[in-house]
MIVEX-481798 format. One line per field, with one value per residue (C-alpha): residue number from 1; residue in three letters; x, y, z. Coordinates in pm, 1 decimal, padded with zeros to 6 digits. Layout:
# MIVEX-481798
pos: c(NUM	...) .
code: c(ALA	...) .
X: c(X	...) .
Y: c(Y	...) .
Z: c(Z	...) .
This chain:
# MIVEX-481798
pos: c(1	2	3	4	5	6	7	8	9	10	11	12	13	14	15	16	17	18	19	20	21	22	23	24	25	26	27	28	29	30	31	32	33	34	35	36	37	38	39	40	41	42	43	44	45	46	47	48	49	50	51	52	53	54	55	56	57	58	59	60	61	62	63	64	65	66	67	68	69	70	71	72	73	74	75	76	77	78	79	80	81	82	83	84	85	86	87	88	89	90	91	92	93	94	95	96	97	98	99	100	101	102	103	104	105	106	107	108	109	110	111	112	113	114	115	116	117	118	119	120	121	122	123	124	125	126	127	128	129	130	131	132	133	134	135	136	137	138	139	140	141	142	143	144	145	146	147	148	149	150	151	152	153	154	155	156	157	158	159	160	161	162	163	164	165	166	167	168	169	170	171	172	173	174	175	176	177	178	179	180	181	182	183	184	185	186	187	188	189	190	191	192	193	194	195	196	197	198	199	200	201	202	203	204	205	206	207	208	209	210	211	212	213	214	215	216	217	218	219	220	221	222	223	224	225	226	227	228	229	230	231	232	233	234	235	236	237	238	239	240	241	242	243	244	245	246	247	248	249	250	251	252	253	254	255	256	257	258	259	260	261	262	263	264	265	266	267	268	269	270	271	272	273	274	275	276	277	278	279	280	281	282	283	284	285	286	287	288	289	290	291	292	293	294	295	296	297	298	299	300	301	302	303	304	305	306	307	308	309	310	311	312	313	314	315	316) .
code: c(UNK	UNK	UNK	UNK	UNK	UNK	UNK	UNK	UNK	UNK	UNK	UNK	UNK	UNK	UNK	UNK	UNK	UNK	UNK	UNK	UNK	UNK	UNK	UNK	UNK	UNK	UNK	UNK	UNK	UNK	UNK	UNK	UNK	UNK	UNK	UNK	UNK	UNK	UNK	UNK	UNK	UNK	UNK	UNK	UNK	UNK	UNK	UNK	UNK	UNK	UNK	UNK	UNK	UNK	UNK	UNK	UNK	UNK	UNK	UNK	UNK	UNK	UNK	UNK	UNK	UNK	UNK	UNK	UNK	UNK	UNK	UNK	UNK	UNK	UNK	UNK	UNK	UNK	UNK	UNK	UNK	UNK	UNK	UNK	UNK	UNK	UNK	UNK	UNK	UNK	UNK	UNK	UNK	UNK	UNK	UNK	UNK	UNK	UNK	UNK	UNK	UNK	UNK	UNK	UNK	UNK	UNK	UNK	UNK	UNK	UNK	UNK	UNK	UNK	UNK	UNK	UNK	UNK	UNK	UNK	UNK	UNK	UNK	UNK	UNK	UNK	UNK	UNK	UNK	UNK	UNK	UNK	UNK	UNK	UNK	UNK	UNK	UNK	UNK	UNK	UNK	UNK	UNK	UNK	UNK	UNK	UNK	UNK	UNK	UNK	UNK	UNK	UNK	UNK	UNK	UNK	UNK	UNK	UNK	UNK	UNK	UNK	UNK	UNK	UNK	UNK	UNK	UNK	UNK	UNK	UNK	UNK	UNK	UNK	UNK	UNK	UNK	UNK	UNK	UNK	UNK	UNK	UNK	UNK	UNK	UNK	UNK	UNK	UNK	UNK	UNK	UNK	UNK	UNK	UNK	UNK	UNK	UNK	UNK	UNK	UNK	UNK	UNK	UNK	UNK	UNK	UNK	UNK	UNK	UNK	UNK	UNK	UNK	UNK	UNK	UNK	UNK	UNK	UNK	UNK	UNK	UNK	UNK	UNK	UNK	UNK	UNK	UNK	UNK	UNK	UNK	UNK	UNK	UNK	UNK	UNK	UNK	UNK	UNK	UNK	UNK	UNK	UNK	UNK	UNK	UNK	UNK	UNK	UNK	UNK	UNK	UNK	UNK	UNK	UNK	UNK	UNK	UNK	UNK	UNK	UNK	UNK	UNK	UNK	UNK	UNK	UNK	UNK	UNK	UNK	UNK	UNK	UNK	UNK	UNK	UNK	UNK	UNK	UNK	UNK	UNK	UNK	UNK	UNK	UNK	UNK	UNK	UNK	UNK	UNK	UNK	UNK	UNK	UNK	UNK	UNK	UNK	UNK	UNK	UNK	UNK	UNK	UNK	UNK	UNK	UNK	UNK	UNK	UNK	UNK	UNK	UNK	UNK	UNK	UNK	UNK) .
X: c(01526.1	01883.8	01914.5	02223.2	02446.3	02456.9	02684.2	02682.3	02736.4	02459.2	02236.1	02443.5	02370.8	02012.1	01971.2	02130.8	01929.8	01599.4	01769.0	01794.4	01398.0	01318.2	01451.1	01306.0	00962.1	00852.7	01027.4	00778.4	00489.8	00503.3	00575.8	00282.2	00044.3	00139.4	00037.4	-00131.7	00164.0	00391.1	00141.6	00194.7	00542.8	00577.8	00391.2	00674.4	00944.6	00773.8	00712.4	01062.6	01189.7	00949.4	01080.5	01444.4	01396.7	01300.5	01523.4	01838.3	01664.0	01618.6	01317.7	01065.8	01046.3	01385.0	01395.3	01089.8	01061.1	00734.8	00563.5	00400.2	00633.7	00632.5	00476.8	00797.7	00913.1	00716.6	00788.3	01142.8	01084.6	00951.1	01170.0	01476.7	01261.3	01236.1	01595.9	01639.9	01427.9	01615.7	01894.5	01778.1	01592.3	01965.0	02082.1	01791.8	01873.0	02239.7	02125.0	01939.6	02225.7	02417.0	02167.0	01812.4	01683.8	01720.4	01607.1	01333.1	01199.7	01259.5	01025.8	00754.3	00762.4	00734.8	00472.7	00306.3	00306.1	00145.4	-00130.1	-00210.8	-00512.4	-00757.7	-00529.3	-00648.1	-00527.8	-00227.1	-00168.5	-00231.6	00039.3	00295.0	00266.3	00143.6	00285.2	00677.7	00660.1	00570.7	00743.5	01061.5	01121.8	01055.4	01375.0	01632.9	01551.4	01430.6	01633.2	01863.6	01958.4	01964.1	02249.4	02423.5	02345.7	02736.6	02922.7	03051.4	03057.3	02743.5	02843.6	02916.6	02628.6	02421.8	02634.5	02605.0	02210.5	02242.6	02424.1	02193.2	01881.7	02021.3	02103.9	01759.7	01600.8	01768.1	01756.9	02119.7	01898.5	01779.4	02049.9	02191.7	01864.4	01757.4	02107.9	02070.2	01702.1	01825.2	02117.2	01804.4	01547.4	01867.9	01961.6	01629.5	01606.6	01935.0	01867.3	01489.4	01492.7	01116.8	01071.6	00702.5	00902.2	01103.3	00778.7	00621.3	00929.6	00898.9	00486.1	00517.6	00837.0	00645.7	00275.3	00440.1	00514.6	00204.3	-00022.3	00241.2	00227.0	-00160.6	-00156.1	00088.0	-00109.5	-00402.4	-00281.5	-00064.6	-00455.5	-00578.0	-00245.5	-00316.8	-00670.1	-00601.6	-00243.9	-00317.2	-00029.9	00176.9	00238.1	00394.1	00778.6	00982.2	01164.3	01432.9	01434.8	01552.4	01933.2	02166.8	02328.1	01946.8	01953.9	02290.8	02141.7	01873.6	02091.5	02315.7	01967.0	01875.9	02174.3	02125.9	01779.3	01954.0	02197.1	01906.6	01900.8	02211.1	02050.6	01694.0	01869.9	02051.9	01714.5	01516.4	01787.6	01738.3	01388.0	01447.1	01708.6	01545.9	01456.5	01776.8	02027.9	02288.0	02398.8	02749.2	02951.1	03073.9	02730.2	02677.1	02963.4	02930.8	02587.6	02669.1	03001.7	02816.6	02514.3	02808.9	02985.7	02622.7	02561.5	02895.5	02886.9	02545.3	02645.3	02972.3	02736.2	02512.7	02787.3	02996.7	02672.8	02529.0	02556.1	02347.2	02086.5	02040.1	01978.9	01740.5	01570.5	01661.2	01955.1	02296.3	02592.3	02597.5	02249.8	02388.0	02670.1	02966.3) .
Y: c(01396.9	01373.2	01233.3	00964.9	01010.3	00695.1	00556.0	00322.2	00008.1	00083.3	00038.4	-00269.6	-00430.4	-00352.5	-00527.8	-00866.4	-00806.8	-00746.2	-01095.0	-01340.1	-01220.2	-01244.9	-01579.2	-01722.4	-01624.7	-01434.1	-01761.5	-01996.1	-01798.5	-01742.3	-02042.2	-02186.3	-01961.3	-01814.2	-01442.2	-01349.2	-01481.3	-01231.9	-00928.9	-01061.9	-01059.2	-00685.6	-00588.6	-00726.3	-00540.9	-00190.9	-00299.9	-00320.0	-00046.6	00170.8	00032.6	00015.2	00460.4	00432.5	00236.1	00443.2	00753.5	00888.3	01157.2	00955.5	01272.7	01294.5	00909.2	00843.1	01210.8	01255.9	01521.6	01576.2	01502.7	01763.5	01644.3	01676.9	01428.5	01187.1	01174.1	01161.6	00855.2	00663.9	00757.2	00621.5	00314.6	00268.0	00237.3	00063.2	-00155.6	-00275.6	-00307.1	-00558.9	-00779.3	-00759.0	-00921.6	-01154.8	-01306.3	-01325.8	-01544.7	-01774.2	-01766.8	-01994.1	-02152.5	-02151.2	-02491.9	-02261.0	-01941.6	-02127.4	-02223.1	-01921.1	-01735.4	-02045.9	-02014.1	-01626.1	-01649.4	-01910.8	-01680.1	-01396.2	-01591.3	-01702.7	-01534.6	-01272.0	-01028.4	-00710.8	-00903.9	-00955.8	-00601.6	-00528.2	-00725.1	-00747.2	-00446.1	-00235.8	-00350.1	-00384.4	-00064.4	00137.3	-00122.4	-00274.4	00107.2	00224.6	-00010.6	00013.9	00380.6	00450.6	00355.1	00198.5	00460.0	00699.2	00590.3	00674.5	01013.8	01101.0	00912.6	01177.0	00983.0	00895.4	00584.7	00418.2	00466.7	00344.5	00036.2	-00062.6	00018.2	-00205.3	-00505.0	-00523.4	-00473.3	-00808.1	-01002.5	-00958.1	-01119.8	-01421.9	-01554.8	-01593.1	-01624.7	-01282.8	-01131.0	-00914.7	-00779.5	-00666.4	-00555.9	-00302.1	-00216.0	-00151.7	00108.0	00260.7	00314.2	00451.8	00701.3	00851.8	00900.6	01068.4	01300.6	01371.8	01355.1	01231.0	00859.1	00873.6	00864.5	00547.4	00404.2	00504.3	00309.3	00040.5	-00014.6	00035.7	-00210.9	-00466.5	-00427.4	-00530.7	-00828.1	-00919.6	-00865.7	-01038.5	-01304.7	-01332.6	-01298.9	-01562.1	-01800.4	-01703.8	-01784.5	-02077.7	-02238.1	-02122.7	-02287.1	-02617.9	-02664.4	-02579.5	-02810.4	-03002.4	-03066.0	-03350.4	-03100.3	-02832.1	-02733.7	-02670.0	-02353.4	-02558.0	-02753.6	-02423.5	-02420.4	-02190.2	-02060.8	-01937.9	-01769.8	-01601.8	-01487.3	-01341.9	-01144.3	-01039.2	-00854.7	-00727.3	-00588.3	-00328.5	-00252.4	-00168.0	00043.2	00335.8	00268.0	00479.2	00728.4	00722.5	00692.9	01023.3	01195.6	01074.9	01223.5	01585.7	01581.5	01474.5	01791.7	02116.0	02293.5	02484.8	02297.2	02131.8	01726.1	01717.3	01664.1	01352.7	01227.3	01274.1	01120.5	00805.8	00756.8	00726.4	00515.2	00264.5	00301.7	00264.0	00001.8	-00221.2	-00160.9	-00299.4	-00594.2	-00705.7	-00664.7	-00869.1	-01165.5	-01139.9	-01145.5	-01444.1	-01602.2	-01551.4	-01937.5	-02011.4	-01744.2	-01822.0	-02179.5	-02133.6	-01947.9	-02277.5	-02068.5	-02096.6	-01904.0	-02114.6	-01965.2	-01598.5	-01695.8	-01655.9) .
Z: c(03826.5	03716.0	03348.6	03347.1	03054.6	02821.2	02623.5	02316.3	02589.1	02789.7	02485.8	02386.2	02741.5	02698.8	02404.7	02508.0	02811.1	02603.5	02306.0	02672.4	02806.0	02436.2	02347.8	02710.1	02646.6	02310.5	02096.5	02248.6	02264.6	01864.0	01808.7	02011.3	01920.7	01564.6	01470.0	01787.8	01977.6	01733.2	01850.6	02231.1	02167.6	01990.9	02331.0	02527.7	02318.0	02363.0	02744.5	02770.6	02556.4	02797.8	03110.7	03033.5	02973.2	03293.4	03414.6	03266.9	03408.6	03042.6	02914.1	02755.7	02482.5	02436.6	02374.9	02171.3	01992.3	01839.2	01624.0	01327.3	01032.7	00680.6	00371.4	00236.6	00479.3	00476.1	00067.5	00147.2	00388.2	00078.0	-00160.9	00083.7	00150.9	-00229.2	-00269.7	00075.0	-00074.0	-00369.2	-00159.2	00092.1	-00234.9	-00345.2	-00017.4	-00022.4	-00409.5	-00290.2	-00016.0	-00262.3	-00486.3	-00183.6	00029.8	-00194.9	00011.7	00304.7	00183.0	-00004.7	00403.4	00608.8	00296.5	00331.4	00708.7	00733.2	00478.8	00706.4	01014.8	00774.5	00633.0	00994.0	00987.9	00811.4	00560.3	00802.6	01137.8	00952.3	00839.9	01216.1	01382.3	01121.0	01001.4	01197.8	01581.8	01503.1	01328.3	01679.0	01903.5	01727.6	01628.5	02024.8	02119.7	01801.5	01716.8	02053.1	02368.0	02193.2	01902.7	02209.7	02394.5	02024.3	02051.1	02177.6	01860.7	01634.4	01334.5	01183.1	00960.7	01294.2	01508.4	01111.0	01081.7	01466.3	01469.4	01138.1	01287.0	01598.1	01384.7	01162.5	01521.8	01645.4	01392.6	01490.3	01166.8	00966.4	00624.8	00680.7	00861.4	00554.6	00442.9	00792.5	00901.1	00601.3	00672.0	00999.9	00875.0	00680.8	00965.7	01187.0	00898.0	00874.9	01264.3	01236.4	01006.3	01142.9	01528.5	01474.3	01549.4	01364.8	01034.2	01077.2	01191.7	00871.3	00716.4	00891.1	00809.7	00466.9	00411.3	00661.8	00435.8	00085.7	00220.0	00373.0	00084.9	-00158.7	00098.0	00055.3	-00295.9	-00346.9	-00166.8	-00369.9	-00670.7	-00547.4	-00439.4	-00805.2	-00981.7	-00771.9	-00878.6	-01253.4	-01251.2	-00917.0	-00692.7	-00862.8	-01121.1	-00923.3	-00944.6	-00631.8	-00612.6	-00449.9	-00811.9	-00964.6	-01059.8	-00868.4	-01142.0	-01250.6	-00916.7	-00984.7	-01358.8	-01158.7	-00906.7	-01211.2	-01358.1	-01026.8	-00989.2	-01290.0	-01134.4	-00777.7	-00939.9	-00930.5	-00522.3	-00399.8	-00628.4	-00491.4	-00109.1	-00153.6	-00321.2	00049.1	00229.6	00021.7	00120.2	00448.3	00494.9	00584.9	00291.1	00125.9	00348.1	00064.9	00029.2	00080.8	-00278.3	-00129.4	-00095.5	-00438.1	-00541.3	-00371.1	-00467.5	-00815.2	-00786.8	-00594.2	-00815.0	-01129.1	-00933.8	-00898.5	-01270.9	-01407.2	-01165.8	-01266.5	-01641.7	-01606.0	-01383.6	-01713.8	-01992.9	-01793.2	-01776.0	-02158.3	-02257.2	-02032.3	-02065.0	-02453.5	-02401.2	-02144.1	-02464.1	-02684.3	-02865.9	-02918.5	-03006.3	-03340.2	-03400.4	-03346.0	-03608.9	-03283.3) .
């Protein structure tokens, strides 16, 4: 069978194709029936990532490749998803710094959906299921019809941008968008779709278990304290939200670093990173640093009399 050449707009066109069926029926199927409508749904999205290949007359192995990643691989996966990491709890503060009543509900209803259920059912479907089939139709069909753009930082940042839009959620949109660039890196540099998958499980679990956790001790906390006595996170001041992305961003400043170390590993062995690579990882890293420090110093007032001091007290 002849294999149709495809360009970036064919995979563009299949996912507002895949957004409209998606909207129409996965949307009220979750929202009707909760976690096991989010597994019926993640069945729908590899249905159709399968069907469009076939439809666009594509090689099933050239569009999902799949073999047995390297040790040294697989390290280099979560290393990168270390620093990815960082980066898209960076995003997600910055979000809370200008709309925490928001942020504060898209985290209570995604922790919700997770909780809908026994921890291992939830490791199972939200863990487990979007890693194979959100990762068959962004780093599968639709990554594929990428495979003729020369320059890699564009086929990352599109992959990114249509990873944030399917999430239809504009709270999460920055975080995803750059977990998106992530899981699109890694399949560029490996070829081997079983690696972004292993991405994609492993950022999906921490959330799950912190989810059950968190309700776990939020039971404990109510039976010790009892309800009347709880605080809000929407109560918290903003400016104790931008205090906390100031700090965070010193921590992140390690990401770039721990990015470029996941793509050395993910290399073949002996093949060099770029200078430029280099170089960028630790302005940015620099750049992240600085910026959180100046956030913190602009910001020192307030920090010491959330500690009940004052600059009088220091003698300044």
């Amino acid at each position: 069978m002849e294999r149709k050449q495809l360009k970036p707009w064919h995979g563009i066109l299949t996912f507002i194709i895949m957004m409209i069926i998606f909207v129409i029926v996965a949307v009220p199927v979750q929202g009707n029936l909760g976690l096991i409508g989010v597994g019926i749904t993640e069945l729908l999205l590899l249905g159709m990532a399968v069907a469009a290949a076939k439809i666009l007359k594509q090689d099933l192995k050239e569009v999902f490749p799949i073999r047995k990643p390297k040790v040294r691989e697989v390290f280099g996966t979560l290393v990168f998803w270390v620093g990815c990491f960082q980066i898209c709890m960076l995003c997600a503060i910055l979000m809370m710094v200008f709309f925490p009543e928001e942020m504060t509900a898209t985290g209570e209803s995604l922790n919700g959906v997770m909780t809908d259920g026994s921890v291992w059912l939830s490791i199972f479907i939200v863990s487990f299921m979007p890693a194979v089939c959100e990762e068959a139709v962004h780093r599968g069909i639709i990554l594929h019809t990428f495979k003729d753009v020369k320059k890699e930082w564009i086929t990352v940042a599109s992959m990114g941008l249509i990873f944030g839009v399917f999430h239809l959620d504009p709270m999460r949109f920055l975080s995803t968008a750059v977990l998106g660039a992530g899981l699109s890196w890694i399949m560029l540099k490996t070829k081997n779709i079983v690696l972004p998958m292993l991405f994609h499980a492993v950022n999906n679990l921490l959330p799950v278990l912190m989810s059950f956790l968190l309700a776990t001790l939020t039971e404990a906390a109510e039976q010790i304290i009892g309800t009347e006595n709880a605080v809000s996170v929407t109560e918290a001041d903003s400016r104790a939200y931008l205090i906390a992305f100031g700090s965070y961003l010193i921590t992140a400043a390690i990401a770039p670093i721990l990015m470029l170390g996941g793509t050395v590993l993910l290399k073949p062995k002996g093949e060099k990173v770029k200078t430029k690579y280099v170089v960028t990882a630790v302005v940015i890293g620099a750049v992240l640093a600085v910026a959180g420090i100046a956030i913190l110093a602009a910001n020192i007032t307030y920090i010491l009399e959330m500690q009940g001091i004052s600059l009088e007290d220091l003698g300044l």
